[in-house]
C-alpha positions in Angstrom: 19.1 39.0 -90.7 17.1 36.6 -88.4 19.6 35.1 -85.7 18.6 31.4 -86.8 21.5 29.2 -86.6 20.7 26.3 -88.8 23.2 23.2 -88.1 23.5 21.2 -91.2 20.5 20.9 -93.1 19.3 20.5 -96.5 16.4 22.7 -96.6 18.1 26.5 -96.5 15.8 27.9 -93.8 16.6 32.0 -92.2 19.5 33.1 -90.9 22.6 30.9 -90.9 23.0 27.7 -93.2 25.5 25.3 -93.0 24.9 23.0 -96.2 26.1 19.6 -96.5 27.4 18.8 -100.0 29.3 15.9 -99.3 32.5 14.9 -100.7 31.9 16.3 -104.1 32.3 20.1 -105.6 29.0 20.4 -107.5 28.3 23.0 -104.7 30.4 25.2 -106.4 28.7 26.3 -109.0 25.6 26.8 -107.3 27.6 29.0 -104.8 26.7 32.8 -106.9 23.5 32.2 -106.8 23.4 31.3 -102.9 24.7 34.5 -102.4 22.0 36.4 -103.9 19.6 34.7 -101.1 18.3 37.5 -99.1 18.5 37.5 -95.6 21.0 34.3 -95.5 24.6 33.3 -94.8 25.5 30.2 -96.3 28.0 27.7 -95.3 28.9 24.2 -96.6 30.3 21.2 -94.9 32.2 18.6 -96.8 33.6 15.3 -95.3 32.9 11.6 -96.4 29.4 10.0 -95.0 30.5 6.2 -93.4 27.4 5.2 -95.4 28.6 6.2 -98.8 32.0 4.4 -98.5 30.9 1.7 -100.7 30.6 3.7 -103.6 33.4 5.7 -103.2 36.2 2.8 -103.2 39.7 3.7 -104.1 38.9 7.3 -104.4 37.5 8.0 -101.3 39.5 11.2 -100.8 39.4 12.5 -104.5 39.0 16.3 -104.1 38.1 16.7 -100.8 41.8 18.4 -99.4 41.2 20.8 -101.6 37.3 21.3 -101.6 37.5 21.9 -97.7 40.3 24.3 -97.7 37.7 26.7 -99.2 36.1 29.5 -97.1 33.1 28.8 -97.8 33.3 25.3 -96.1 33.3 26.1 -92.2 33.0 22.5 -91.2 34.0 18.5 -92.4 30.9 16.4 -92.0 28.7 14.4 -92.2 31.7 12.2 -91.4 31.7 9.5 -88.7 30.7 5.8 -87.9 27.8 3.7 -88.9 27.3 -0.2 -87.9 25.0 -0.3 -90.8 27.4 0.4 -93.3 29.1 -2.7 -95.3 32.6 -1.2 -95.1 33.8 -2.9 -91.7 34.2 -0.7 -88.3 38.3 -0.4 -88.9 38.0 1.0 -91.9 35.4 3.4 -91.2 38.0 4.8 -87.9 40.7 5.1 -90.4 38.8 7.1 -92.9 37.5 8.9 -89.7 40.9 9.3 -88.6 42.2 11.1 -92.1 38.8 13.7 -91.8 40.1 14.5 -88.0 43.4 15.1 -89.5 42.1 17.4 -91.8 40.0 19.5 -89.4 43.0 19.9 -87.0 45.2 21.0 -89.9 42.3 23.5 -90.9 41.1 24.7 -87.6 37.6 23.8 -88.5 35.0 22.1 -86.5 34.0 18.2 -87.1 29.7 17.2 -88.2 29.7 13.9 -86.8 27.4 11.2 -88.2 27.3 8.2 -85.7 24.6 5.5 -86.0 25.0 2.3 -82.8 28.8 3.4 -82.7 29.1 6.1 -80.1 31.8 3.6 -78.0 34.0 3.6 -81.2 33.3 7.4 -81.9 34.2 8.4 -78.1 37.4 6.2 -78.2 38.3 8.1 -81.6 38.1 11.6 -80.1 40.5 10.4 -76.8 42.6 8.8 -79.5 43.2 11.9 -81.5 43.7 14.1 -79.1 41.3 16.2 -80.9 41.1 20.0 -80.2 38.2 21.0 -82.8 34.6 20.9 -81.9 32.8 17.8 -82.6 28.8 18.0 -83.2 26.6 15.3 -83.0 24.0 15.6 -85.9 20.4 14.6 -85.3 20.8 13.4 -82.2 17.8 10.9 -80.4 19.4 8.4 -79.0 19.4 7.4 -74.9 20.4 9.7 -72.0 23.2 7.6 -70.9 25.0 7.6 -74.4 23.9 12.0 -74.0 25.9 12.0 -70.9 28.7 10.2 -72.1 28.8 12.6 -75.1 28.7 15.7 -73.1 31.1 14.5 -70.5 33.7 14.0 -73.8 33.4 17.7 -75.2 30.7 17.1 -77.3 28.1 19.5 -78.6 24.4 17.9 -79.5 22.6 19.3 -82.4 18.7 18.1 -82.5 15.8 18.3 -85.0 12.7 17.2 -86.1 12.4 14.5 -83.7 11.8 17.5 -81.0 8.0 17.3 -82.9 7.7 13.7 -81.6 7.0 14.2 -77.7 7.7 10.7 -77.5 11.0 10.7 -79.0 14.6 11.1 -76.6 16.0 14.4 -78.6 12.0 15.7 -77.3 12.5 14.0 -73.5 16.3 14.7 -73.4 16.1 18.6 -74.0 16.6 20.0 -71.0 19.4 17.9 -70.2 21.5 19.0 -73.0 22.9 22.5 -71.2 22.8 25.4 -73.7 25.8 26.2 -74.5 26.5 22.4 -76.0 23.2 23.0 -78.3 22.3 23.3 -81.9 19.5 22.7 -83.9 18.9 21.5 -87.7 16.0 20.7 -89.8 18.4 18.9 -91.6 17.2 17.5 -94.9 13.0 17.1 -93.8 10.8 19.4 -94.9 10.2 21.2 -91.6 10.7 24.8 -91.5 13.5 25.8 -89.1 11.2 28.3 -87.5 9.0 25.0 -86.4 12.1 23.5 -84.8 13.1 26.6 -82.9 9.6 27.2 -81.9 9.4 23.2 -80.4 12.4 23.7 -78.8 11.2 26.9 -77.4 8.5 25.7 -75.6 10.1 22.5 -74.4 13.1 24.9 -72.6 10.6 27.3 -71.0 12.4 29.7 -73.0 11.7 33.0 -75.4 12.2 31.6 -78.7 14.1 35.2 -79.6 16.4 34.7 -76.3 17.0 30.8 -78.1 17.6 32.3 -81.2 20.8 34.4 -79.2 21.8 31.6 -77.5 22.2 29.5 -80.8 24.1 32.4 -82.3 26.7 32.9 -79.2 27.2 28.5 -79.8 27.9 29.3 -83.6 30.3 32.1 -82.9 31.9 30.4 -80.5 32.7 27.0 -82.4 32.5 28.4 -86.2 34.2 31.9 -85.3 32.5 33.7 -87.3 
């Protein structure tokens, strides 16, 4: 099996896959014929997106308890904050807050969607108490928000915006230290082998040794 270690995406690449399927448990089905994938493991996330609170109303936690108890699902995300979204900041924390719960109770680590809320999200982690792993998806935002992150515990997981030497996840690289790294393709039709291969030559480094290093990261906050 290649050693790719493939944060959250959409788009199964090699190696390791860690599938978001959201709240629901359509997955499921699906799940026989993942297996048969060759040359794959195949995870799944489940949480509640801050941008799909609208739609869920009262039954915002309909299955998921029991949906991310499964062994399949090695992580609760994409949950977090979004100042986009019409369901107001408070609520968003307190449906945070029950998805923190839940990967305390569960041991499992935390896929953190955060869009102009990182403030809020920081404050949330201290205010927990949380022990799990927290990993920022898709991160490109500034390097003063980075260092705030990484000062908290965080780990950073980057993607396609490495392609865009313009973009902060491309200038920011280096400053992320490696054993607080992950990359994703995500849901965009970019190979993971491109990403890997980006990131590569941005670190100065082999990407096989990369490959190791993303591998030693998954083991150590997925246990597996």
């Amino acid at each position: 099996m290649n050693p790719y270690v493939n944060i959250h995406t959409h788009h199964v690449g090699e190696g390791i896959n860690i599938l978001d399927v959201g709240e629901g448990k359509a997955w499921v089905e699906g799940e026989e014929k993942r297996k048969s994938v060759e040359g794959q493991e195949v995870f799944y996330s489940v949480g509640i997106h801050p941008m799909k609170l609208a739609g869920l109303g009262e039954n915002v936690f309909t299955g998921i308890e029991d949906t991310t108890r499964m062994e399949k699902v090695i992580a609760i995300g994409e949950c977090g904050l979004d100042r986009r979204s019409p369901i107001c900041m408070k609520t968003q924390e307190e449906i945070l807050d029950v998805q923190v719960g839940l990967a305390e109770e569960l041991r499992k680590p935390l896929i953190i969607h955060c869009v102009k809320a990182y403030s809020e999200l920081i404050a949330v982690k201290k205010r927990t108490g949380s022990s799990v792993p927290w990993i920022i998806h898709g991160y490109n935002n500034n390097e003063q928000i980075l260092r705030q992150l990484l000062d908290h515990g965080f780990y950073i997981s980057v993607g396609a915006a490495l392609l865009n030497s313009h973009s902060n996840a491309f200038q920011l690289l280096r400053v992320i230290p490696l054993g607080a790294l992950f990359l994703e393709n995500d849901d965009k039709e970019v190979e993971i082998h491109v990403i890997y291969e980006a990131a590569s030559a941005i670190l100065g480094i082999e990407v096989e040794a990369l490959k190791e290093m993303m591998r030693m990261n998954y083991n150590k906050v997925f246990g597996k």
